[in-house]
C-alpha positions as CSV (number, residue, x, y, z in Angstrom):
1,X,-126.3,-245.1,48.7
2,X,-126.0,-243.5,52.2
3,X,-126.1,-239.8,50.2
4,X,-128.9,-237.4,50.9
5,X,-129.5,-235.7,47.2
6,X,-130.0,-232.3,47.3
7,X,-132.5,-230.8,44.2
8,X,-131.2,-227.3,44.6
9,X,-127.7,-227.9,43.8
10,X,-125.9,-226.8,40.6
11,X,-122.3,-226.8,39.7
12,X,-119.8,-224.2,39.6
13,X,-119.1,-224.4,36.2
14,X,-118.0,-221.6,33.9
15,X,-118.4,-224.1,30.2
16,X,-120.8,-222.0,28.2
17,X,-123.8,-223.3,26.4
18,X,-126.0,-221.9,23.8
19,X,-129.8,-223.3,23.6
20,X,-132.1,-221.7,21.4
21,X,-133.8,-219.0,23.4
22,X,-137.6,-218.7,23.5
23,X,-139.9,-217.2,21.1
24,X,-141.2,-214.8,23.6
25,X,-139.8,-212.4,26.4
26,X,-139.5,-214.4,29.1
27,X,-140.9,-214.3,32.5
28,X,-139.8,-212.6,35.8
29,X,-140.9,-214.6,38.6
30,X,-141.0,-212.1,41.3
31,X,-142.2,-212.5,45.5
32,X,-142.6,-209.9,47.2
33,X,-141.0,-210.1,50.8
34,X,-143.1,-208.9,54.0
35,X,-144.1,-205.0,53.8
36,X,-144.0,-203.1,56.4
37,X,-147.4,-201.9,55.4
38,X,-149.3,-204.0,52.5
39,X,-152.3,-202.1,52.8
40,X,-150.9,-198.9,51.6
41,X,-148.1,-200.1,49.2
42,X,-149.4,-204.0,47.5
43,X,-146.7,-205.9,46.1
44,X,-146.6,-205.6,42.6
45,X,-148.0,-208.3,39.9
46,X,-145.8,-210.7,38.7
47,X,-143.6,-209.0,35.7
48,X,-141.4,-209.6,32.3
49,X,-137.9,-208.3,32.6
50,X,-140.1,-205.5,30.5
51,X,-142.3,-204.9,33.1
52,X,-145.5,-206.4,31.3
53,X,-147.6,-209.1,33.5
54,X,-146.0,-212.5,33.0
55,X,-146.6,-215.9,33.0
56,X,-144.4,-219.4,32.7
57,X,-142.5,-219.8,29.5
58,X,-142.3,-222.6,27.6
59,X,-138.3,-224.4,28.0
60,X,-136.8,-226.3,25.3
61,X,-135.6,-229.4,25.1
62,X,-132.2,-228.8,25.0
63,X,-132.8,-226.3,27.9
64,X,-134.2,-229.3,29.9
65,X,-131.4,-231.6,29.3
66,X,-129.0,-228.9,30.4
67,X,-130.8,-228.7,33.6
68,X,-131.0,-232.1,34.1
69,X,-127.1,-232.8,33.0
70,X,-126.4,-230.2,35.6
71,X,-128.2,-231.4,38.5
72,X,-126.9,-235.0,37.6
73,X,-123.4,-233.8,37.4
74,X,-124.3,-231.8,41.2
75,X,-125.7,-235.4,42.6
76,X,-122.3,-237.0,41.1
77,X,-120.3,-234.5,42.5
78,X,-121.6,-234.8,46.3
79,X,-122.3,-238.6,46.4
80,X,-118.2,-238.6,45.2
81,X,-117.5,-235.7,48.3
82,X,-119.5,-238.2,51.1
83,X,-119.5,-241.7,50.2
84,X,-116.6,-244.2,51.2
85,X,-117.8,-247.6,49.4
86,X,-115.9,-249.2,46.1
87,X,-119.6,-250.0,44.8
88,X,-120.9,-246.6,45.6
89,X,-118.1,-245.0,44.1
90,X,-118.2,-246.6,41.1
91,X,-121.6,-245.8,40.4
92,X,-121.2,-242.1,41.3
93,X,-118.2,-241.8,38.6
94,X,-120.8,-243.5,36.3
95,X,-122.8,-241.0,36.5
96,X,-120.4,-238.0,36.6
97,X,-120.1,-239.6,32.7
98,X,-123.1,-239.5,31.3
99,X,-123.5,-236.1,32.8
100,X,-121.1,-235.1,30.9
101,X,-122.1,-236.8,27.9
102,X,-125.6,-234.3,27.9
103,X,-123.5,-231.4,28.7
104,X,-121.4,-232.2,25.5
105,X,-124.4,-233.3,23.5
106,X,-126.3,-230.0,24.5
107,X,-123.4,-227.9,24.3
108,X,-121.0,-229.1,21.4
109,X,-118.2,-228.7,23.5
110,X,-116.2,-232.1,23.7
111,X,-117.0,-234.3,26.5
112,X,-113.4,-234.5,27.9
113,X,-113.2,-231.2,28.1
114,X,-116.1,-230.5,30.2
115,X,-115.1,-233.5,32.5
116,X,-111.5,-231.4,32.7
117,X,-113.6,-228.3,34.1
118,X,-116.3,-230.3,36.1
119,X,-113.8,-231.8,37.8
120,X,-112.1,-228.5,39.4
121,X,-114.9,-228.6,41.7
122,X,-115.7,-231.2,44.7
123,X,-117.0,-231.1,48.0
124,X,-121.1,-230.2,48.3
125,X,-122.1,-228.2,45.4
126,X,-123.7,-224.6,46.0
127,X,-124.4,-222.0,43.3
128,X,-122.4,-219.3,42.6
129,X,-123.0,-215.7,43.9
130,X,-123.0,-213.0,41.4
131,X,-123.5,-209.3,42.1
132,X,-124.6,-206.1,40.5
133,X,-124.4,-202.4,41.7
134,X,-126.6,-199.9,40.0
135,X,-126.0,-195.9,40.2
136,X,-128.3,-193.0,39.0
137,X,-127.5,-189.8,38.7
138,X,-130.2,-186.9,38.9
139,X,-131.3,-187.3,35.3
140,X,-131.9,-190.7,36.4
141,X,-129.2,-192.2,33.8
142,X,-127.5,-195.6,35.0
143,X,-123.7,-196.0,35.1
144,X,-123.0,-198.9,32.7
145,X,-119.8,-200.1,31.5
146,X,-118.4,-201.8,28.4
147,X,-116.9,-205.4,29.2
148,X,-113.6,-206.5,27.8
149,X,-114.8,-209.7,27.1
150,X,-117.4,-209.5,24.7
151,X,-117.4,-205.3,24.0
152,X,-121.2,-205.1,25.4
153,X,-122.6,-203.0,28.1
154,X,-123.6,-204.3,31.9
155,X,-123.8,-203.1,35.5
156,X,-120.6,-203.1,37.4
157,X,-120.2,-205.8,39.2
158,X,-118.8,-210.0,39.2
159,X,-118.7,-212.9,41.6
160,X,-118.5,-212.4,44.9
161,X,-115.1,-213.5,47.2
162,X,-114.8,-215.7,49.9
163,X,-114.7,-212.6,53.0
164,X,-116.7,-210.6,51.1
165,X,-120.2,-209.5,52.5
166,X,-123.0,-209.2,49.8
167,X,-122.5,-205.4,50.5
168,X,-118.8,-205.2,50.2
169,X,-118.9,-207.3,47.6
170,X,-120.4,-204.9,45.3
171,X,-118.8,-201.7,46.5
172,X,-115.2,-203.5,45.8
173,X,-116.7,-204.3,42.2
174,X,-117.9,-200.8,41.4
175,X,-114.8,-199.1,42.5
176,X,-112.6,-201.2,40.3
177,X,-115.2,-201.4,37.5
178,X,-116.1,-197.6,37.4
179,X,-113.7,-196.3,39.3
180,X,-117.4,-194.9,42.0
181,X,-116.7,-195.4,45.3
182,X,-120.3,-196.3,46.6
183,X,-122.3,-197.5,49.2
184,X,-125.2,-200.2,48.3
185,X,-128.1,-199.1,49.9
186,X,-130.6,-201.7,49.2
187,X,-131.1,-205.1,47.5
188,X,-133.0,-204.7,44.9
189,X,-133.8,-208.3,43.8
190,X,-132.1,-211.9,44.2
191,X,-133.0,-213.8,41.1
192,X,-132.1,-217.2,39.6
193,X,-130.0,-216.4,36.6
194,X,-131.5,-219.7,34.4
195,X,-135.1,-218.2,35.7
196,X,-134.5,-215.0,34.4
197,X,-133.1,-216.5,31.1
198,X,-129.6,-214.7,30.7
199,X,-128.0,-215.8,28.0
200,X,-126.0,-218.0,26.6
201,X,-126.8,-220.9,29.3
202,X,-124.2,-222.0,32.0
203,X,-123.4,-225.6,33.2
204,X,-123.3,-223.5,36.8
205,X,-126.1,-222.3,38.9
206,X,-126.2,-218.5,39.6
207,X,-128.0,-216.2,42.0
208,X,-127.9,-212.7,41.0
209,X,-127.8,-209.8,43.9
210,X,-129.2,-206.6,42.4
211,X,-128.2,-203.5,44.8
212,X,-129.3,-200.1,44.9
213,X,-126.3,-197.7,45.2
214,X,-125.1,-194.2,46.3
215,X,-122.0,-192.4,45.1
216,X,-119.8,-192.0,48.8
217,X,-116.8,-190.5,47.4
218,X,-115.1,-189.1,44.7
219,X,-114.7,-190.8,41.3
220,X,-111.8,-192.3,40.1
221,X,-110.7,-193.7,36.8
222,X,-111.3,-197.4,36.7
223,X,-109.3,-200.3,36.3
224,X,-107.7,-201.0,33.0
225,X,-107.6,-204.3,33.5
226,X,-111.4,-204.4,34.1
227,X,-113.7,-201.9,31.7
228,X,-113.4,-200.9,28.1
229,X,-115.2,-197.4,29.0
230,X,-118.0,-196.1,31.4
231,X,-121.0,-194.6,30.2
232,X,-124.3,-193.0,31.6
233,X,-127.7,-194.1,29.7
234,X,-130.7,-193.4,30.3
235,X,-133.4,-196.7,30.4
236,X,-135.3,-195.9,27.2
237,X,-131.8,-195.6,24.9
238,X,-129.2,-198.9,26.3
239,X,-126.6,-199.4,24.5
240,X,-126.1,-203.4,23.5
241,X,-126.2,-205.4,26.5
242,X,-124.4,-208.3,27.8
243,X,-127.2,-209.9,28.3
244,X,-125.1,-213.2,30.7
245,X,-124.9,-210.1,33.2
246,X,-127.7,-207.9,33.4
247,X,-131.1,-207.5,30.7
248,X,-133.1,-204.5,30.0
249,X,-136.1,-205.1,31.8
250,X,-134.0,-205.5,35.4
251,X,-132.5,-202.4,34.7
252,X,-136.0,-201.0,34.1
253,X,-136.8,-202.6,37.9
254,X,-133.8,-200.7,39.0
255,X,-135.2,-197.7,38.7
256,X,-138.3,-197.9,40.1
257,X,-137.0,-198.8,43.2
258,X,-134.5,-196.0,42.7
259,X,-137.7,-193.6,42.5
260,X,-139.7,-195.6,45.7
261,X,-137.4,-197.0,47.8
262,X,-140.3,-198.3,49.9
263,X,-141.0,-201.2,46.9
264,X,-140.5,-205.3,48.5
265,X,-137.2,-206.4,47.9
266,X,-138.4,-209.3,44.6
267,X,-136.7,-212.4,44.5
268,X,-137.1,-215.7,42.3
């Protein structure tokens, strides 16, 4: 159709949906990137989000229609950005349709209000760049904070804006969130936020940008408009998480590289 599909696309959608999770802790697919010196430091096995050796997890149906719906709605999407022909056309809007019609079937929201939200996005469709500062403090307790929007307990952190560098992008997000003026000092991980099963499901795909900060500054009292409250917690006693933005086992990942800074960089 004079379109080159792209398989890693994924809208940027923000229509929530619920899939029964799995019956067992699921995996975190982790690569390590080139070490300066293998020999003496070996990447580390494959992991859970709980650290224990992992290994592919079974996805449900409804999770595989999701991912299907999404990536049909993506194809949709880009053939409509690129192609020029009546015929062509047609058939893209076709299936920009049925699209939504698994994304309503999978999600129980009503199909002509996903097509509403799906269709605030155009062009060639990219995922969505979420990041995440984490600070310790010398009794190695993380600064969380509790989000307005569902009372739970995450990182600091949000999407990333156009102008933003990965780096500045977190530093802006913990200053306003926690009211820390930081410096991110390493990236911890980039992960897949469907691979690392956050919860609930999104009809948009995700990479998550895990830093490794230091306080550079005095603290503040954050924004209002932003955080509930800020807390210190140490990795053994989290409070509830909001589990969409960070899970326990990352956090556990977090501070390992927070006590060995020389650990790969992991990545999905």
């Amino acid at each position: 159709m004079g379109v080159r599909p792209h398989p890693a696309q994924r809208l940027h959608r923000r229509v929530e949906f619920r899939v029964p999770p799995c019956t067992r802790r699921p995996a975190c697919l982790t690569k390590a990137v080139t070490h300066p010196d293998p020999a003496e430091h070996p990447a580390p096995e494959p992991t859970s989000p709980a650290g224990e050796p992992g290994d592919a997890e079974p996805v449900t149906t409804g999770e595989r229609i999701r991912r299907a719906a999404v990536l049909l709605s993506a194809l949709a999407a880009d053939g409509l950005a690129h192609s020029s022909g009546e015929y062509d056309l047609d058939r893209y809007r076709k299936m920009a349709d049925i699209a939504d019609e698994l994304l309503s079937a999978v999600s129980g929201h009503d199909a002509s209000a996903i097509r509403v939200s799906l269709g605030l996005d155009g062009g060639y469709v990219t995922p969505k760049v979420d990041v995440r500062g984490a600070l310790f403090d010398n009794r190695e307790r993380v600064l969380l904070i509790r989000e307005r929007t569902d009372g739970r307990w995450s990182l600091p952190g949000g999407w990333a804006d156009p102008g933003d560098s990965p780096a500045r992008a977190v530093q802006r997000e913990m200053l306003e969130e926690s009211g820390h003026p930081v410096r991110a000092v390493k990236l911890v991980g980039c992960w897949d936020r469907g691979v690392q099963w956050h919860l609930p499901a999104l009809s948009v795909a995700v990479y998550k940008l895990f830093f490794l900060c230091e306080l550079d500054g005095t603290p503040r009292p954050p924004d209002e408009l932003e955080t509930l409250d800020i807390g210190w917690f140490g990795v053994h006693e989290l409070p509830e998480l909001s589990e969409g933005r960070v899970r326990a086992g990352q956090l556990h990942t977090l501070l390992e590289h927070h006590r060995n800074r020389a650990l790969p960089t992991l990545f999905d």
